[in-house]
C-alpha positions, 0 to 999 in steps of 0.5 A, a space after each residue: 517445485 517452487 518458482 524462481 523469483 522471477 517467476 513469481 515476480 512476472 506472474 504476480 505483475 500479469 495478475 495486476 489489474 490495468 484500467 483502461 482510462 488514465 489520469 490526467 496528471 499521473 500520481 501516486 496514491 501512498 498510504 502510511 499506517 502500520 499492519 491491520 490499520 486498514 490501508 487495504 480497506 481503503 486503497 483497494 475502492 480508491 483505486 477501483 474508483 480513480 483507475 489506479 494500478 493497485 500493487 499489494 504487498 501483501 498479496 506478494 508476501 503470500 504468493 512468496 510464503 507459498 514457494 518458500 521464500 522469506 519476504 526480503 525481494 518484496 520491495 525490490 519486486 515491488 518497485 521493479 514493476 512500480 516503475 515499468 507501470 509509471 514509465 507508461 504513464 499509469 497512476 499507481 496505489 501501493 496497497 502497502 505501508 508506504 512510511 519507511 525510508 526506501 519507498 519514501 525515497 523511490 516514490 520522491 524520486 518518480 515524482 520528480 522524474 514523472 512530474 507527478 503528484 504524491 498523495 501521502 495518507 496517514 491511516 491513523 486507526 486506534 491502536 486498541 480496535 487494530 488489536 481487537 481486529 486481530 484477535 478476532 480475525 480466524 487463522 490465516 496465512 499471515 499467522 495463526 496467532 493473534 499475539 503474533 500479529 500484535 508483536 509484529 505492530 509492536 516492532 513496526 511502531 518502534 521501528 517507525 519511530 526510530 526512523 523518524 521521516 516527515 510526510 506531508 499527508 494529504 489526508 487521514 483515516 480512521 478505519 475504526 469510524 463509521 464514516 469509513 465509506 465518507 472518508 474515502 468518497 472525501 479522498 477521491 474527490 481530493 486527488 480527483 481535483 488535483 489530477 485534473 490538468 
């Protein structure tokens, strides 16, 4: 029998790693780039190395896919539990893309409301290597067809230019680098420095 969705919204928020030590100013780690870009590649040893609360979206979806459920409640069970975690004080990484309207506004408004600090990043991988990546990664749960996946960019990166919204990014990947592990030992000295006092 499949799980209600606030079942599976309470199971997905337990599964969430809480790290013991804090940061001194509260922020919010935001990466924007579009699917296979590399956001995961990154947020996830940022977050290990800063003790930031890492909400997967992807992690989400799958857990939704296997109980039957379109992805519609993702942002809505995403930002529920974003702002529990933020009302006690943790420093938060969406490991998720964080350049449509709706997350840009709700995190605007907890930094205003938290006094916290934003680090927008823009995981700016090449179109082509992304592509590349796709048809050569095996089946999995998100789609068993690489072409898919390439059309699922295709739609994103048109809906995001349709969108329009302007960030101020703190930083910028290139996961195809192979500086990949500089540019994230880069980052993390970064919001180290600004989230001090």
């Amino acid at each position: 029998m499949n799980k209600s969705l606030e079942d599976i919204a309470r199971d997905f928020k337990s599964q969430i790693f809480l790290p013991e030590q804090k940061l001194q100013k509260q922020a919010f780690f935001c990466p924007v780039g579009l699917v296979g870009s590399g956001k995961t590649t990154i947020t996830k040893p940022i977050s290990d190395s800063l003790g930031l609360v890492r909400i997967s979206s992807d992690e989400l979806r799958k857990i939704l896919k296997e109980n039957g459920y379109a992805y519609d409640p993702v942002k809505d069970i995403v930002f529920n539990i974003a702002g529990d975690f933020a009302k006690q004080k943790y420093s938060i990484s969406f490991d998720m893309d964080c350049g449509n309207p709706e997350v840009k506004e709700f995190v605007d408004i907890l930094v205003q409301k938290l006094k916290a600090e934003a680090f927008w990043v823009y995981v700016n991988t090449p179109e082509a290597y992304i592509f590349e990546k796709f048809r050569k990664h095996p089946p999995s749960w998100l789609s068993d067809n690489p072409e898919t996946m390439i059309n699922n960019y295709r739609i994103q990166k048109e809906k995001r230019l349709k969108e329009n919204i302007s960030f101020n990014f703190s930083f910028t990947f290139d996961a195809s680098r192979p500086d990949l592990k500089d540019q994230i030992n880069e980052c993390i000295k970064l919001i180290n420095a600004k989230s001090v006092g």
